[in-house]
N, C-alpha and C positions, 0 to 999 in steps of 0.2 A: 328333879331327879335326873341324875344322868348315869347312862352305861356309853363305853368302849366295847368295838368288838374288831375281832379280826377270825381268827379259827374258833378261838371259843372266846363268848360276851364274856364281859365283866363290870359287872356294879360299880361307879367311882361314889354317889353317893343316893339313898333314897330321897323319895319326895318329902318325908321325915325329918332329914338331916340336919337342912337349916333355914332360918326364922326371917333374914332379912335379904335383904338383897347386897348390900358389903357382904356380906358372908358366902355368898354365891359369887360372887365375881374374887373373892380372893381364894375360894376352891376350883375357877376355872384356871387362875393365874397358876395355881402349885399342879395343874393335872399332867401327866406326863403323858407322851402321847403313844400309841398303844401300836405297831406296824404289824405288819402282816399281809393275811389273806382277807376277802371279802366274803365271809357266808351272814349276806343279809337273813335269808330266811330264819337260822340259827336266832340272830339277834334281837330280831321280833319275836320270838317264841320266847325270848329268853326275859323280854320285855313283860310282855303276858304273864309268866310263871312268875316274875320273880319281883319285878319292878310296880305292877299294878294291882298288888294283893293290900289288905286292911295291915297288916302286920310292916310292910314298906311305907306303909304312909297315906294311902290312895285311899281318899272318903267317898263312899258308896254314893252317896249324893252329885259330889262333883264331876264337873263333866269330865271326861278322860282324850288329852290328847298327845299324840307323839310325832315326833321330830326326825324325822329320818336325815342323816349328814351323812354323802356318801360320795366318792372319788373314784368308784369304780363299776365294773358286772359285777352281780350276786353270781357267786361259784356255787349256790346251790337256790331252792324253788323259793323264790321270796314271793313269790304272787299267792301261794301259798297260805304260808304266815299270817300276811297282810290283810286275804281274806277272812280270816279266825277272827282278827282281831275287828274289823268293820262289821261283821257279824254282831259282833259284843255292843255295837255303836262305840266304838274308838273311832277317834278321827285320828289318819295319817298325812304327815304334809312331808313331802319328799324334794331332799333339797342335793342338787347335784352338782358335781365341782370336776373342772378338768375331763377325766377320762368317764365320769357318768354316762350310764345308757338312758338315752331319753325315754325310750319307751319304756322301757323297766317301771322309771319312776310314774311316769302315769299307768302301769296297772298294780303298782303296789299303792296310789295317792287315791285319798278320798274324792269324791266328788264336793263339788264341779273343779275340774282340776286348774281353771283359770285362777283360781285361789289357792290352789295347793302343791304346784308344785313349780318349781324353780330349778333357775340351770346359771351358772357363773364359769367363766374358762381359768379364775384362779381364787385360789384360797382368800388372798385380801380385798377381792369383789364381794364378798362375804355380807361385808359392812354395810354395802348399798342396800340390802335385803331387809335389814334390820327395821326400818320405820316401816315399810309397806307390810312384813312378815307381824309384827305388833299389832300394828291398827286392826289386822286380819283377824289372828287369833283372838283376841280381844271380843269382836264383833260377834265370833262365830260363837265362842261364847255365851254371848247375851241372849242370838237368836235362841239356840238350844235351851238354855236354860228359862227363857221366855216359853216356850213350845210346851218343856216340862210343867211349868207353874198353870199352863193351860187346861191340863189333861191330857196332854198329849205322853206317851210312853216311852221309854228311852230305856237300853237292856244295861243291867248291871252285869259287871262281872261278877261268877255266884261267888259267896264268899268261902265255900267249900272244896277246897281243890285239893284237899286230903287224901285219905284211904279208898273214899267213896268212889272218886274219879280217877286215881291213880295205879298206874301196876307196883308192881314192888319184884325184888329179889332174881335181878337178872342175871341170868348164869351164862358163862361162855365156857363153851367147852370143843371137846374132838376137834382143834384148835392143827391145820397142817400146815404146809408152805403156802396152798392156796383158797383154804377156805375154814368156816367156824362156824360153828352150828350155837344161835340164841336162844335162850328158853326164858319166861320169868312170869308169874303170878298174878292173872289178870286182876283189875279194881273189884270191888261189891260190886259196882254198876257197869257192867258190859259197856264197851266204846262200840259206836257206829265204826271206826277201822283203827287199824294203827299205822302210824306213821314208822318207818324205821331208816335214818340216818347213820351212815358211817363214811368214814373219808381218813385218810395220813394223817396223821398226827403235824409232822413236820409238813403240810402242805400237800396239797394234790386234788383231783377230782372229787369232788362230794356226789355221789351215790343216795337213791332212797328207793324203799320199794313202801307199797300202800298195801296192806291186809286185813282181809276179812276180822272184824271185831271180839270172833269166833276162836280165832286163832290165837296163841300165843307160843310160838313156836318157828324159828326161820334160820335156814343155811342160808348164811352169805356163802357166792364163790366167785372165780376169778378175782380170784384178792392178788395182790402182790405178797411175792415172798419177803422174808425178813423185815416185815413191818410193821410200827407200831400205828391201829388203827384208834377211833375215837367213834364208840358205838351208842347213836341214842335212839330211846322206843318212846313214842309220844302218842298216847290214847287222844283219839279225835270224836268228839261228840257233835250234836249237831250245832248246836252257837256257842261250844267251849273247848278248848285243847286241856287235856288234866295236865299234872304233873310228870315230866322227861325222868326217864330212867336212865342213866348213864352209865357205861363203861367203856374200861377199854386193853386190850389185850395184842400181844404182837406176834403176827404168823411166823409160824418156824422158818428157818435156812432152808436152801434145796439140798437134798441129800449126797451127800457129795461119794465120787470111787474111793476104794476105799483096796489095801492093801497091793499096793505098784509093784509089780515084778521083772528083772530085767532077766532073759534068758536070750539061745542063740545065738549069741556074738560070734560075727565075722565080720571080714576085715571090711564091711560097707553095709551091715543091714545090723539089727537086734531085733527080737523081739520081746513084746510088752504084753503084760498082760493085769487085769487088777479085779474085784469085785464089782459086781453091777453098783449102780445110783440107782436108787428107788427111782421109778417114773421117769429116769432118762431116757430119750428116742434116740439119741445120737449122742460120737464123743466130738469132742474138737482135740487132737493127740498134736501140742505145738512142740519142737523139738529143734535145738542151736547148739551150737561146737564152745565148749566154755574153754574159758571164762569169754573172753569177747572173740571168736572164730567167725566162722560163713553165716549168713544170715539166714533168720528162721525156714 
């Protein structure tokens, strides 16, 4: 299976998808390549919810491993994530190229990280990785599934990541220039917290605040005006993340003066006068001889 991500993940195809291996290598050949931003954290969560469920492909039996391919910093908490998902016993192997943060990738990488994680300074160093990255997984494989046929225990992803573990029906509203109040309908089964993400649509800072599991109820502020944000609510249990609620909504304009009056005129002064702007502390009043005269 493989996802793309950049601001928000995207599925190219599940582990379901296809049977041999021609078939995987002429869906890598047609993949288009996906630019943007890097919110690793997003992409691992997106991995968990979306990519390692029964219905994508992902057999409860089988061991569960993922692939991190990364060129950059995570613009938001990928240690995070990464946790959730090693919790579950996913193994992560984080593989860094060019502008990669070294450290990042070892504390989102499984242990022992002498095996897991990897750094290249260009995309077609890539290749060299390939024989040593194989033999690895492969191995790791065996050990695990050797451990299992032991007695040994290994956590499944539950297969219920429904109503039960899930919030639903997230409302945004009292929505101004700089802020927006979320509300939405916690799971049957209470989360130990929530997570709540939001960050620009078109790019920017990724923001999260953590809340009581109690709660379901949160103002964002200091938002930027006139912009479209991307708001997600992710219930955190103790070895599961449920399923992300998503929205998204765009802060109003600043309220601009409103009715300009010109009075006073003499032959070197006027005066101006116009309605307030909601919540303006100050004006900026620029003024120039038209069409092109003395400068401002």
């Amino acid at each position: 299976g493989l996802s793309q991500y950049s601001s928000d993940p995207r599925t190219e195809w599940d582990l379901s998808a296809y049977s041999t291996r021609d078939q995987v290598l002429e869906a890598m050949r047609n993949l288009r390549y996906k630019g943007g931003n890097t919110f690793t954290g997003l992409a691992l969560t997106h991995v968990l919810e979306q990519n390692l469920k029964p219905d994508a492909g992902a057999r409860l039996e089988a061991e569960k491993l993922v692939i991190l391919l990364t060129d950059g910093k995570s613009q938001d908490d990928a240690n995070l994530a990464a946790q959730t998902l090693k919790n579950l016993g996913i193994e992560i192997f984080a593989i860094g190229v060019k502008n990669a943060d070294e450290a990042e990738l070892k504390q989102v990488a499984s242990e022992p990280l002498e095996l897991t994680v990897y750094n290249v300074l260009d995309f077609p160093l890539l290749s060299s990785l390939v024989g040593r990255l194989t033999q690895v997984l492969c191995t790791r494989i065996k050990e695990k599934s050797n451990k299992e046929n032991t007695g040994s225990t290994v956590k499944d992803i539950p297969v219920n990541m429904g109503p039960e573990l899930s919030p639903t029906d997230l409302k945004i509203s009292a929505v101004t220039s700089k802020s927006m109040h979320l509300t939405w309908s916690p799971p049957l089964r209470p989360p130990k917290k929530y997570r709540i993400v939001y960050y620009p649509s078109k790019g920017g800072i990724t923001k999260e605040v953590v809340l009581d599991g109690a709660v379901s109820s949160l103002r964002l502020s200091n938002l930027t005006s006139h912009t479209e944000y991307l708001v997600s609510v992710f219930p955190i249990y103790d070895t599961v993340v449920g399923d992300g609620l998503r929205g998204v909504t765009s802060t109003l304009p600043l309220s601009s003066p409103r009715s300009l009056r010109v009075s006073e005129l003499s032959h070197n002064s006027i005066r101006l006068s116009w309605k307030a702007a909601q919540g303006a502390t100050q004006y900026l009043v620029l003024c120039s001889a038209a069409p092109d005269g003395a400068e401002d």
